[in-house]
Steps between C-alpha positions, in 0.01 A plus 500: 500500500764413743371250781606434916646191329753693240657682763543163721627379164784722460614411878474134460701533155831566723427125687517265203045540426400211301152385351450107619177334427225742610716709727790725509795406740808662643753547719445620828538861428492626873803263579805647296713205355169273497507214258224270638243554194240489796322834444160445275261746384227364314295879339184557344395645178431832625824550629384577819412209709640160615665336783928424544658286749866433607534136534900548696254766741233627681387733202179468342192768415349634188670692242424824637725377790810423338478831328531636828758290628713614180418872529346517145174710437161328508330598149138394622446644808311831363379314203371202676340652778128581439399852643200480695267768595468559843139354614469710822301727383133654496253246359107573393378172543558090559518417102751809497733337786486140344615612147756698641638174677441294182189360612144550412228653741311111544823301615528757794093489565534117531781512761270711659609896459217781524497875518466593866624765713682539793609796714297692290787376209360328149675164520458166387402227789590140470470203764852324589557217706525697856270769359361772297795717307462865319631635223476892423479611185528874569861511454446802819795696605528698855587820578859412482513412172485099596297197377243398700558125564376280222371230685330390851358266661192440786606571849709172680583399138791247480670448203421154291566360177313573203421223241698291616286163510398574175871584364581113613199372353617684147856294552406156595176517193777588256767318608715784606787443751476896651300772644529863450517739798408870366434819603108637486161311481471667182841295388310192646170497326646624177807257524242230560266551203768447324560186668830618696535290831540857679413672857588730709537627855244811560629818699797525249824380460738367766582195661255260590369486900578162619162346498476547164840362406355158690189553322666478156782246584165280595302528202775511249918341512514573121755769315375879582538790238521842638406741257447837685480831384818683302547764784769515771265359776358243233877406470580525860231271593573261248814420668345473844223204367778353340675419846197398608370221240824338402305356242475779313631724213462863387346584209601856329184548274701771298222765563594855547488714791193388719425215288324165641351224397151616377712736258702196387156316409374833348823493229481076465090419564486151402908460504520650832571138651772377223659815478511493939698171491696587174620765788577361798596217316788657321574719814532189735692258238559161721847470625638220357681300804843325422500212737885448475567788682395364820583103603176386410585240254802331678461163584469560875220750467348300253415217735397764758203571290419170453500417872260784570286413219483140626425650849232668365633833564541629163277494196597237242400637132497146338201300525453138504312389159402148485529301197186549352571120298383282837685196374860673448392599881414199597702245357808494739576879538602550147439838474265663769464829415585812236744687588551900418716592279516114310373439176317146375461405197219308345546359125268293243382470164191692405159347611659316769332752761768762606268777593261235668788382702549835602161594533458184777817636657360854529176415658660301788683795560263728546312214699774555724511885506771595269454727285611483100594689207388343191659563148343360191409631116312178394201561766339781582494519883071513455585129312738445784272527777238346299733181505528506847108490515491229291800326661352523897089471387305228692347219231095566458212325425350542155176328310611317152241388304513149387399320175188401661427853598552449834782740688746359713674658758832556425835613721727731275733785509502839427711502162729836378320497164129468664582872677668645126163404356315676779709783468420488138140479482530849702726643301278479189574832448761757457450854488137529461572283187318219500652127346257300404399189681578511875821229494578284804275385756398615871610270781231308656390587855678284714839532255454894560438465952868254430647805359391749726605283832796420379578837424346612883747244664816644309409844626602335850836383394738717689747528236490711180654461171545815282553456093733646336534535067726580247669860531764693270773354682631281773533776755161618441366207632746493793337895565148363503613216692672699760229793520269147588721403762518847646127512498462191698743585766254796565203297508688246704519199246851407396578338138752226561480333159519576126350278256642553141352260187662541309850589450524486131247745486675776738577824327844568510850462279819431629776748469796261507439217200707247698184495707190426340188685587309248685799470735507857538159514589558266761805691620277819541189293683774352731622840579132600600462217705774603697405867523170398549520212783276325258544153405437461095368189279556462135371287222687438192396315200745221405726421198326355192537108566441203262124387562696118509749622786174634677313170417769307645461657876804729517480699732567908470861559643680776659634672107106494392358809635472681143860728464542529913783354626409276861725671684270816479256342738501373866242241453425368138189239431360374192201316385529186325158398328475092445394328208385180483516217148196467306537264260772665301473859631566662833242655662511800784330387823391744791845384704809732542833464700540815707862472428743646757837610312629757725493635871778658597349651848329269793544157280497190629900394544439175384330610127790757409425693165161326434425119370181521681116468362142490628246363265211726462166515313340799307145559412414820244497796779685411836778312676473458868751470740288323842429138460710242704291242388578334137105529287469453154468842353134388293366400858519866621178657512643843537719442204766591668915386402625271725826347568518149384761375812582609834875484499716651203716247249880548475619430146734562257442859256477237181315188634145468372238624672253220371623220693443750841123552440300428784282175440 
């Protein structure tokens, strides 16, 4: 069957159409002689819907639109359309009334409806916000052959809004950034069962008096749909509210004659909402803005914007994040904070705590309200969090019994594989089916409060971190990641960094096979950074090295982040585990250079391209980045990672670390 988008087609043919990537592009064919390329279409399956936009122009709309601005015939408009019946009519009773408007008889009983009458007229009575409204139901007709009016109101009655706290309450619970103005209280408690942000205006539809207009401008500065009945006053009014909320767009519910929104929930139910913003959505696309066609990025206006912005009189999108590593803070101004758009770059060997290093770096983040999107397949984000648990619990008290048979009080930690064993014991079964002998063992009292406070006290942290796993692809994580970031810009909390560990295990192949695909993941993260305003942080395991080389205290270099070129990050650090002689062997202590190789943004002039290392210590679940104070790391009753010096150690990439080991 031949589509809106076939006779466009055959138009667009003439001006050099082409398919690129996901869209269709062409000349301009309005402009005779055009040869920009700047006209794109992008068209859905059915033929019938999706959005174009000339980037050389002002043009934009839906496709319906262009078919009109190229004088072809629009295939769906009688097949799209959805007849309605025409609901002003006689009706016998409430239940009657409701089904008619795609409701049931309760929803209207609970917004409180009744049978009444009223000028010796059946009607329906209902209580607004300025008073008591009636709807007849005799569908009565006068001597002259007219319809009685419909609708009316106590005497003094002033128009008022109609759902519309609840319609706001709807948007902010689920996160959506608009309202829905309507036509009809039945519209409004229909639309709103089916959890439509939707209200209306009662005595019918025209502009809005001007104490309402403050009224709503008050309680609500979001995006405003106006989806109105399909009639010419429907139409007409539409036009009028749209002068009046700027912030707003029309919605054409493709309903028939008379149709409104209770018949567009009657034909959707439960997809009334998607199948609204699939609508308005595709009838409003988003004009894409070309900055270069005003002087906004000349070098003069440029440094206008950053004069206002350092005046305070413009908003600045790019927010400070600290270093979350205090001594790379600290020491000298190295490098103070994270900037968007940057990548860093964190590299070691396996079991030389990566993802603790990160971990540590995460939580002082959200210590400091900032907000973080966490990627990992190794952990589950329940093992994650449990980690962090076990990472920030307090040391407790616990009775060991002696040889003697005496107990002795004993300070300890909560331990990752004391909470697995817990979790076991509970988990004894599966199913209904039963294993055997229960298997683990149930915390003790005071191990179990340790858990539970610790937990309490995260729950006051006022930044998040949201975990993200393995998808199909690359960009499928970017979607999830985006609809998160989305999502927290409605609920007012910003993500400004992206953890990923790690990168040998992202998802994705490289088209071009002069790059490999760890690079080209890289490439694409970078490119989300950017897009995002999100800074990112990578680990990579390193190159296979001789276990002597290790033993001998080289340190990781800039070429040892495991097939990932150094110039692919902004800040690049590795850690160095020591070992120690023992006899004839070399043994791995609980020291490790935090070795800086890289930073290329904020570094200290005097360290250039790295050569500088802070000794650190590591005990089995955390590092910890707030000592100034040098402690031995078994002297810590908190068990906690501290750093072994309070100012950092320039040397050479291949000296040995041994001979720079604090005492």
């Amino acid at each position: 069957m031949k589509t809106t988008w076939d006779n466009i087609k055959s138009v667009l043919d003439n001006h050099g159409l082409h398919k690129s990537g996901g869209q269709w592009r062409s000349n301009n064919p309005t402009k005779p002689g055009s040869n920009s390329n700047a006209f794109s279409i992008k068209v859905d399956p059915d033929g019938e819907h999706g959005t174009f936009y000339n980037h050389a122009g002002d043009e934009q709309g839906n496709l319906w639109d262009l078919a009109k601005l190229l004088n072809v015939d629009i295939v769906g408009t009688s097949e799209k359309r959805h007849r309605v019946k025409d609901t002003k009519r006689k009706y016998t009773n409430l239940k009657d009334y409701a089904e008619a408007h795609g409701g049931q008889e309760q929803w209207f009983k609970d917004a409180g409806w009744e049978f009444s009458l009223y000028s010796e007229r059946p009607c329906f009575k209902y209580p607004t916000a300025t008073g008591i409204r009636y709807r007849f139901i005799d569908n009565k007709i006068d001597d002259d052959g007219k319809r009685l009016k419909t609708y009316t109101s106590t005497i003094g009655y002033k128009a008022c809004f109609y759902g519309l706290d609840k319609a706001i309450a709807i948007a902010k619970e689920n996160n959506h950034d608009f309202i829905v103005i309507c036509n009809g209280e039945s519209s409004t408690i229909v639309g709103q069962h089916f959890n439509i942000p939707v209200f209306c205006k009662t005595g019918g539809e025209n502009p809005l008096p001007e104490n309402l207009l403050e009224q709503l401008n008050d309680k609500w500065t979001g995006k405003i749909v106006i989806a109105l009945d399909n009639d010419t006053k429907g139409k007409g009014t539409a036009d009028k509210l749209k002068v009046q909320l700027p912030n707003s767009i029309i919605a054409d519910l493709m309903q028939g004659d008379h149709g409104d929104l209770a018949d567009h929930c009657k034909l959707h139910t439960t997809d009334s909402l998607n199948e609204l913003k699939r609508l308005f959505s595709e009838q409003n696309p988003v004009k894409v803005i070309n900055t270069h066609e005003t002087d906004e990025n000349i070098s003069k206006s440029v440094r206008a914007r950053l004069k206002a912005k350092m005046r305070g009189e413009a908003k600045v999108q790019t927010r400070y994040i600290p270093m979350p590593i205090i001594p790379l803070r600290k020491f000298g101004g190295i490098c103070e904070f994270l900037p968007t758009g940057k990548v860093t770059g964190i590299a070691g060997g396996s079991g030389t705590g990566k993802t603790q290093f990160l971990e540590t770096m995460v939580d002082e983040l959200n210590r400091q309200n900032f907000n973080v999107l966490f990627w990992g397949v190794e952990w589950s984000d329940e093992e994650m969090e449990l980690r962090r648990i076990i990472r920030n619990a307090d040391p407790f008290t616990r009775d060991v019994k002696q040889k003697d048979g005496s107990y002795k009080k004993i300070k300890t930690q909560l331990y990752y594989n004391q909470v697995q064993k817990h979790l076991a014991n509970l988990g004894d079964e599966e199913d209904g089916i039963a294993f055997g002998k229960r298997q683990g063992q149930l915390l003790s009292v005071g191990a179990e409060d340790v858990f539970y406070k610790c937990s309490d006290e995260l729950d006051l942290w006022p930044g998040e971190t949201e975990y993200f796993k393995m998808r199909d692809t690359l960009e499928d994580t970017f979607e999830d990641m985006r609809i998160a970031v989305e999502r927290g810009k409605l609920n007012n909390r910003q993500f400004r960094v992206v953890v990923f560990d790690y990168v040998q295990l992202l998802n994705v192949q490289s088209p071009d096979k002069a790059v490999n695909r760890y690079e080209y993941a890289v490439e694409k993260v970078k490119e989300f950074a950017i897009q995002q305003n999100i800074h990112v942080i990578f680990t990579s395991q390193v190159n296979q090295q001789p276990a002597t080389k290790i033993k001998q205290g080289k340190s990781l270099g800039l070429y040892d982040a495991h097939w990932i070129r150094p110039d692919k990050f902004n800040l690049f650090l590795t850690i160095n585990q020591v070992f120690e002689s023992k006899g004839d062997s070399k043994v791995g202590m609980p020291y490790y250079w935090l070795n800086i190789v890289k930073a290329s943004y904020y570094v200290k002039s005097t360290i250039g391209y790295g050569g500088m290392r802070i000794p650190i210590t590591m005990q089995p679940t955390r590092f910890t980045f707030e000592t100034s104070q040098a402690k031995a790391w078994t002297n810590d009753e908190k068990n906690r990672l501290l750093w072994q010096s309070e100012t950092p150690t320039y040397i050479d990439n291949n000296q040995s670390i041994l001979d720079n080991i604090p005492g």
